[in-house]
C-alpha positions in Angstrom: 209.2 -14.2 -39.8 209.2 -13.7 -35.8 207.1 -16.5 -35.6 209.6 -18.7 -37.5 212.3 -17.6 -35.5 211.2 -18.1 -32.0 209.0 -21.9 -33.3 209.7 -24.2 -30.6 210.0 -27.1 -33.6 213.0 -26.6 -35.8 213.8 -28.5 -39.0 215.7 -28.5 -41.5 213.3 -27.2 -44.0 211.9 -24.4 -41.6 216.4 -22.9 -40.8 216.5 -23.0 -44.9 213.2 -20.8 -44.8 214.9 -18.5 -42.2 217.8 -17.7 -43.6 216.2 -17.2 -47.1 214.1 -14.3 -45.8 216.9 -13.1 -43.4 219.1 -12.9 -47.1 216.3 -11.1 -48.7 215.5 -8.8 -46.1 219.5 -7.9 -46.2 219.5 -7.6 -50.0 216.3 -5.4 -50.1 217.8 -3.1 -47.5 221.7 -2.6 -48.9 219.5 -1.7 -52.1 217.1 0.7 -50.7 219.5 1.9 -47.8 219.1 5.7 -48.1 221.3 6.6 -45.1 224.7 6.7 -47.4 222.9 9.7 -49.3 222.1 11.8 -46.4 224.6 13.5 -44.2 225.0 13.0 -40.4 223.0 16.1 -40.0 220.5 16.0 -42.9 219.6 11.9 -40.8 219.2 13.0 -37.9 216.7 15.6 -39.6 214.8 13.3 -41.0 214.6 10.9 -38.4 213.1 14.0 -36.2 210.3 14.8 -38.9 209.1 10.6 -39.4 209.1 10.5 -35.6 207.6 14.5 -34.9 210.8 14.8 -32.5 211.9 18.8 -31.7 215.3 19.8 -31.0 214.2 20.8 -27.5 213.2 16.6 -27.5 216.8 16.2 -28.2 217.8 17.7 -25.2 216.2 15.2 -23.3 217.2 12.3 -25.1 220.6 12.7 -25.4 221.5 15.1 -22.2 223.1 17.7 -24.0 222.1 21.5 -24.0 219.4 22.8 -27.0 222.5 25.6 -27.9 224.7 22.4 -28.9 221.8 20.6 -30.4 221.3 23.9 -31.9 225.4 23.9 -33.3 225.0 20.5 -34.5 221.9 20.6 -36.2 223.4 24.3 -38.0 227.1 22.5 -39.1 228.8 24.0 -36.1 229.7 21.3 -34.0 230.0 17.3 -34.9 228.8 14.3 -33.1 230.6 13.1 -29.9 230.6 9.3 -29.8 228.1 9.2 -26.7 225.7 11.3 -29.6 226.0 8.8 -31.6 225.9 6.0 -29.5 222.4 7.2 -28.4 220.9 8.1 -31.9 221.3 4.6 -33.1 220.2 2.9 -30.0 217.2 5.3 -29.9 216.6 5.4 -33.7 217.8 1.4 -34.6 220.5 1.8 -36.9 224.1 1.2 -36.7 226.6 4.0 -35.1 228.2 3.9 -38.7 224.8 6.3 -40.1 226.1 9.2 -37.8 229.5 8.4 -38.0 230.7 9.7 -40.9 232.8 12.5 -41.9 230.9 16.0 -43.1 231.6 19.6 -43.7 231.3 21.6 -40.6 230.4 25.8 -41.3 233.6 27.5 -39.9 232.1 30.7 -37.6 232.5 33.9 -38.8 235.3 34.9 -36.5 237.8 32.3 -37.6 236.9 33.0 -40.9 237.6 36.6 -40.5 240.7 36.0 -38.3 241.8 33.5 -41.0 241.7 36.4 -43.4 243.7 38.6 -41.5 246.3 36.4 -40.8 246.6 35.7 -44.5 246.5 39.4 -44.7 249.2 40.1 -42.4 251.5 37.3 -44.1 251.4 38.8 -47.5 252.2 42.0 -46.1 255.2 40.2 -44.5 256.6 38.7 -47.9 256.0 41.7 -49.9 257.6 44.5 -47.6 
């Protein structure tokens, strides 16, 4: 196909051959698209395992420290839009595969905190 594209002779024929592939190769990857079944997190996972990339790679890459490569990769902390920006440049697919919502683990201390305030509240209503 890249040598249809860039042929220096274009015809009619050879533009309807072009965009018949280009339709086919769109149709075969809305059907087989796996990214809308994987999480931001559980992605960016497998993209590291197809291209043997580490989490201390990551730093690198995207100029961030390995503890926050360590939060996102754990559910504690999302993407920032620079993240994301650079995961699709670097692994060539739209922003829109790490930029959707997911469930972030809430840390133990505002879990615990949560409690107590919930705690203290019920105490409150029923004294």
């Amino acid at each position: 196909m890249i040598t249809l594209v860039f042929s220096q002779v274009k015809n009619k024929n050879l533009n309807d051959e072009i965009a018949l592939l280009t339709l086919l190769i769109e149709k075969w990857d809305s059907e087989h698209n796996t990214f809308n079944e994987l999480d931001p997190v559980q992605l960016l996972t497998s993209f590291m395992n197809s291209h043997n990339i580490k989490a201390k790679d990551l730093v690198t890459l995207l100029g961030i420290s390995k503890s926050y490569i360590s939060e996102i990769l754990n559910y504690k902390k999302g993407f920032s839009k620079s993240i994301i920006r650079s995961l699709s440049t670097y692994f060539k697919v739209s922003q829109e595969a790490f930029n959707r919502p997911y469930a972030l683990k809430s840390s133990e201390i505002n879990v615990l905190s949560k409690s107590n305030s919930l705690r203290s509240k019920k105490e409150l209503i029923n004294h």
